[in-house]
N, C-alpha and C positions, 0 to 999 in steps of 0.2 A: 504494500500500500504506500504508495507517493504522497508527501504533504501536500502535492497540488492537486491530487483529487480528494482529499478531506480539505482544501478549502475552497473547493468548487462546490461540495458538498453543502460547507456551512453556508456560503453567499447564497447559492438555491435555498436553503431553509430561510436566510434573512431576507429575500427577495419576496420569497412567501410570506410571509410576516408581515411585509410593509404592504402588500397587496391586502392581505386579510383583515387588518390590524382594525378594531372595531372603531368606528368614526361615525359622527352624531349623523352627519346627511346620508350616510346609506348604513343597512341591515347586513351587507354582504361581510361574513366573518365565517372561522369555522371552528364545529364543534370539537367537542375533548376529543371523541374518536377518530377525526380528520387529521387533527393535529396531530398525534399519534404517527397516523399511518404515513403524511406527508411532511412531518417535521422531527421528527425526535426517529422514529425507525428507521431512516434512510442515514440519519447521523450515527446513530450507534453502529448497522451495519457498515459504516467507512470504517468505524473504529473497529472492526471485526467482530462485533457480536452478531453473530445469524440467530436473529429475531424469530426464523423460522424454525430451531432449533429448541424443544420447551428444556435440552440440557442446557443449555447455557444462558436462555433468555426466555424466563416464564412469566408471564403476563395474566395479571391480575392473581397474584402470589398473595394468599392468604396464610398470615403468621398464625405461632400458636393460640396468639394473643387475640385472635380477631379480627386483627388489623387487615385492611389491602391494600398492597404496592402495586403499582400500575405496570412496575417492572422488576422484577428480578437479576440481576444479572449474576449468576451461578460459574464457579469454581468448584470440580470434583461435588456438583449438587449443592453447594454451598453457597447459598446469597450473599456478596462482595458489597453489591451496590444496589441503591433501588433507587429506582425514577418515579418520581408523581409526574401525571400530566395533568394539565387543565387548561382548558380553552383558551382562545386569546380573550384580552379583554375582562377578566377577570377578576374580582373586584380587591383591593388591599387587604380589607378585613377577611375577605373569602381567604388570601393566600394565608394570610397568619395561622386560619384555620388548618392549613395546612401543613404550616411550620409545625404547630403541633401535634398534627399526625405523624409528619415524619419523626419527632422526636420519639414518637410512638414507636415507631421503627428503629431506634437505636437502643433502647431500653427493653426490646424484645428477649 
């Protein structure tokens, strides 16, 4: 993998973004699962996780605790990393909510 296709990679996701990015005069944005699939999955797969792989990249990874991670990224079955998505456009207090779940995820 060449740096200059992971940063051809990230510009297409930020391209997208800036096209999507929620703006008062129009509704055109896109959901958590778009996002997903045309922003955050084509990025990890640069980075070599095959998304299509549920070894190494299990989606919607539910801990013991309850919790769900939107990603898992697994080592010998063992979750390394975990990704939350959420839509663009998403609100400050919604992300904090967030923050706290991920906290959730570290305290697992």
């Amino acid at each position: 993998m060449s740096l200059d296709k992971i940063v051809n990679v990230i510009i297409e996701a930020l391209e997208k973004i800036r096209e999507y990015e929620p703006k008062k005069k129009t509704k055109k944005t896109l959901t958590e699962a778009t996002t997903k699939s045309a922003l955050i999955e084509p990025i990890l797969a640069i980075l070599g996780w095959d998304v299509r792989d549920p070894r190494l990249v299990e989606k919607e990874y539910k801990f013991d605790s309850g919790v769900t991670a939107d990603y898992a990224l697994k080592i010998n079955g063992n979750p390394i990393i975990v990704v939350e998505a959420k839509r663009l456009g998403v609100s400050p207090d919604r992300l904090m909510d967030e923050i706290s779940k991920c906290e959730a995820y570290l305290n697992h």
